[in-house]
N, C-alpha and C positions, 0 to 999 in steps of 0.2 A: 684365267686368273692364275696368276704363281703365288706359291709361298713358295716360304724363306725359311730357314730352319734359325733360328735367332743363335747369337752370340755362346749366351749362355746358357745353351742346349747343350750347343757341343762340347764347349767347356766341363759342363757335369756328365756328360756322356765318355766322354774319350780323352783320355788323361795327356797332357800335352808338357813335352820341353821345356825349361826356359826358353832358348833359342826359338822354336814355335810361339811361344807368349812374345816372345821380342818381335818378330814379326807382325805386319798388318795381316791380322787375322782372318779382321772383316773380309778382305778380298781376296785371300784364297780359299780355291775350292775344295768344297767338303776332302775332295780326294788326296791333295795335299797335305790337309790339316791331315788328314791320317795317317799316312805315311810319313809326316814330323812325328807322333805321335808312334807310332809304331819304330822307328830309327831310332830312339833314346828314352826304351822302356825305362832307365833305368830312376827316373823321378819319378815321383809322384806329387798332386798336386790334391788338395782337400777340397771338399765338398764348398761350392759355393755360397756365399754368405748374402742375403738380400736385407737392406736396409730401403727403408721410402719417406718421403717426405712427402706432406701433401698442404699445397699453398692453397688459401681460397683464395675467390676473386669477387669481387660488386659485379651489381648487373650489369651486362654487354661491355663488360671493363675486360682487355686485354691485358691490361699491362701487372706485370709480374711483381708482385711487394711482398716478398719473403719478412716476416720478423726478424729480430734478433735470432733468437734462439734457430728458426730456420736459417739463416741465412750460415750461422754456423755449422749447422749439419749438413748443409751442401756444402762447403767448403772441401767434405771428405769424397767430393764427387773426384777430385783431381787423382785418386787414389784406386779407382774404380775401373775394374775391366771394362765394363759396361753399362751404361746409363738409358734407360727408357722413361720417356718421358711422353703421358698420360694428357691432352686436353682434354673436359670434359664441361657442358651444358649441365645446366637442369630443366629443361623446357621438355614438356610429354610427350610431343611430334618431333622427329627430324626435319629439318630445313635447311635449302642452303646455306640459309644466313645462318643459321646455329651451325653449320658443319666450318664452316667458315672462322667463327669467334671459335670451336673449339679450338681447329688446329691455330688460328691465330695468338691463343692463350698455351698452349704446345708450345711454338716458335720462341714469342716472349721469354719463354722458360729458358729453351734453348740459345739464345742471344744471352742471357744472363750468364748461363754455366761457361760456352764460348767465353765470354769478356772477364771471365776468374780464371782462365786456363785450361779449362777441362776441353778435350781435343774432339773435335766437331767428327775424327773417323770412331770416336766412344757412343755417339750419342741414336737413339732411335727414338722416334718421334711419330706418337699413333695419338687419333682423336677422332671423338664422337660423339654427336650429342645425343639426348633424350637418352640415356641409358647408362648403365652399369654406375645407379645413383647407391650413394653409402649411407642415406638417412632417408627421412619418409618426405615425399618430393610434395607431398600435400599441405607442407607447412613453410610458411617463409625460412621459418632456421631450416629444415630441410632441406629445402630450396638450394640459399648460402652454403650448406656444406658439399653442397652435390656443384656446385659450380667451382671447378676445380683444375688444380694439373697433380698430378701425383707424378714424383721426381721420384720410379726404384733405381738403386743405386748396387751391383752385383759387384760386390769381391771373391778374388780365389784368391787364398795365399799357397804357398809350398806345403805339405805335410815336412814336420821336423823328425827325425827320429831321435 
């Protein structure tokens, strides 16, 4: 199995350029990133900023229906180093068909943010059902709030001095 060191790891870890932020990040490697990072100590860049949104959905419903007030707050997605984006079940067992509607309710999300502009090399996309529920999964409101996508949305701006 591989892991990945996410976006915004190495952003809070290893202080990086303009000229390294202008570049596609995502696809150079770690060693790279560091040696942009290391070649123009002379910025700094401040601690990363996490914002989230989080859409419910109806049962085995995929389809993405931000409110108002959401649909505002993703708006600041276009502005965002990085975007992760959360499908998530309420069902007690894992199943295919639940792994399935999570990342399908993931995508959704992600087909949303793509069609406002937000750039498809921003976005990462993890889902899974029967777990990591935010209310008590033994109650139908429970339920509803645990069937979900949670949209976190990471900024780093410049430190000023």
């Amino acid at each position: 199995m591989r892991k990945f060191l996410s976006l915004a790891f190495i952003m809070a870890v290893i202080p990086l350029s303009q000229s390294a932020l202008a570049a596609d990040v995502a696809t150079m490697p770690l060693v790279a990133v560091k040696a942009a990072a290391a070649a123009d100590s002379s910025s700094s860049f401040g601690m990363p900023i996490s914002a989230a949104v989080i859409v419910p959905f109806s049962d085995s419903s995929a389809v993405f229906k931000p409110d108002a007030e959401q649909s505002a707050r993703l708006a600041d997605a276009n502005g965002a180093a990085l975007v992760t984006i959360r499908g998530r079940t309420s069902t007690n067992r894992p199943s295919a068909k639940d792994e399935s509607l999570a990342l399908s309710r993931a995508l959704s999300a992600r087909s949303y943010l793509i069609a406002r502009g937000v750039s498809p090399l921003k976005v990462v996309v993890n889902f899974a059902s029967a777990s990591d529920f935010i209310s008590d999964n033994s109650t139908p409101e429970g339920r509803h709030e645990n069937q979900r996508v949670e949209v976190e949305m990471v900024f780093v701006s410049p430190l000023t001095n």
